[in-house]
ZAMARGU-4260 file (C-alpha; in steps of 0.2 Angstrom, whole numbers, plus 5000, padded with zeros to 4 digits):
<rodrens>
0) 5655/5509/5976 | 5669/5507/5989 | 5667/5521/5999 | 5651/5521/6008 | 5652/5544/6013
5) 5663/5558/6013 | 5670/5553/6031 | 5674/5537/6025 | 5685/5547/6010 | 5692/5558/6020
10) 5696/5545/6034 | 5706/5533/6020 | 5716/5549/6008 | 5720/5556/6027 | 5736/5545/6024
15) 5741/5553/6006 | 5752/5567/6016 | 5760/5575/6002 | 5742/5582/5996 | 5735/5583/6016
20) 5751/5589/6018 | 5749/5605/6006 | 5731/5608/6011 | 5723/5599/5999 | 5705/5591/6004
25) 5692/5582/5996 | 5676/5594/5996 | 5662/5580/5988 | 5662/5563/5983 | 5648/5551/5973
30) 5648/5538/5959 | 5649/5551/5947 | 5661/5562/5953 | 5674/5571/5966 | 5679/5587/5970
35) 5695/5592/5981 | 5699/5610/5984 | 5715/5619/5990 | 5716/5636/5996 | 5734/5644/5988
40) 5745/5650/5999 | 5765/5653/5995 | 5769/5638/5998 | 5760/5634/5983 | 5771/5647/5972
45) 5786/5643/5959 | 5800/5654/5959 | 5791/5667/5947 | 5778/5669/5958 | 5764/5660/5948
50) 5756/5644/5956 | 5770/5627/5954 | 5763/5613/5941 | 5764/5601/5952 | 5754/5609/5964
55) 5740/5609/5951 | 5746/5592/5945 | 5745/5585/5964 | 5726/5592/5967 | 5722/5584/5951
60) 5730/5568/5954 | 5721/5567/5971 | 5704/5569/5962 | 5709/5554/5950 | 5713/5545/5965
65) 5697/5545/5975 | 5687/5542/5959 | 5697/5524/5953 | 5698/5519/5972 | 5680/5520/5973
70) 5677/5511/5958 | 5692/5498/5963 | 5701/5499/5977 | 5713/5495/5977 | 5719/5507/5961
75) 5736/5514/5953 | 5740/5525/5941 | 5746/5516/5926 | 5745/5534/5914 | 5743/5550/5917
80) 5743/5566/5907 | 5741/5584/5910 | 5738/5601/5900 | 5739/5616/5906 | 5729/5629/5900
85) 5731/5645/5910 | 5738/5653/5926 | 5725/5652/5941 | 5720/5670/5946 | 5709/5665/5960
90) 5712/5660/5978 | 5707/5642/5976 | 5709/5630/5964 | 5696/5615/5962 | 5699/5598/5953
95) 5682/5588/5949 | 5686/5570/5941 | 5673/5563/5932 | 5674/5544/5923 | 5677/5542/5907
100) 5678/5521/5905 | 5679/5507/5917 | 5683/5491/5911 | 5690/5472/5919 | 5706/5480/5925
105) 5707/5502/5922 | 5698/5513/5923 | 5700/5533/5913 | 5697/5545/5922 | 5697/5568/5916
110) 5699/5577/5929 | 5694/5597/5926 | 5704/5609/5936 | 5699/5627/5938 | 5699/5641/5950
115) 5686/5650/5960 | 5684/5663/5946 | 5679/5652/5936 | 5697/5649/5924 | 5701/5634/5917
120) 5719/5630/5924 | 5721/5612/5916 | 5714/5596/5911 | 5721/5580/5917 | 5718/5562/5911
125) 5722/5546/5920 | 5721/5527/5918 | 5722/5518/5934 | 5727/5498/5934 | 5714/5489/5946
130) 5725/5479/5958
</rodrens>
């Protein structure tokens, strides 16, 4: 493991401004896998109303990137993919990333985003490149 607690994750994804930056956080960390939250707000709305994709895409991502930088760190994305699968209906949307493989140099990683009702809003799939 790279990160040693939560304060240390926290401390080091403070830099990622775009997700800070939209009120994304990292709820829960571990070996096995991470959580990172976002409460919705407007500024998380596409021109219909509805949540923006790459809203989702960015909590999502941000999840993916705690989990390869504790497995390597440093890690890049190399791949990534993204389904959605409904509109969020909640207040909240949660991302938990879990890992799939780790080899010499990537690491796959699924990252499950829902809302707090419970709706699966997308699945997300990731292959980080160890630097």
């Amino acid at each position: 493991m790279e990160f040693s607690s939560l304060e240390e994750v926290r401390e080091y994804f403070k830099n990622d401004l775009f997700a800070t930056n939209a009120g994304m956080q990292v709820e829960e960390f571990s070996e096995d896998h991470v959580i990172c939250s976002v409460e919705l707000t407007k500024d998380h709305q596409n021109a219909n109303g509805g949540v923006m994709g790459g809203a989702i895409f960015t909590l999502a991502d941000l999840a993916f990137a705690v989990m390869v930088n504790n497995i390597h760190k440093p890690s890049v994305a190399s791949q990534v993919s993204i389904n959605f699968l409904s509109a969020p209906k909640g207040k909240k949307l949660f991302a938990k990333a879990g890992l799939m493989k780790t080899g010499r140099s990537t690491s796959v990683v699924k990252v499950d985003i829902y809302d707090d009702t419970a709706r699966d809003v997308a699945c997300f799939i990731g292959t980080a490149f160890k630097l």
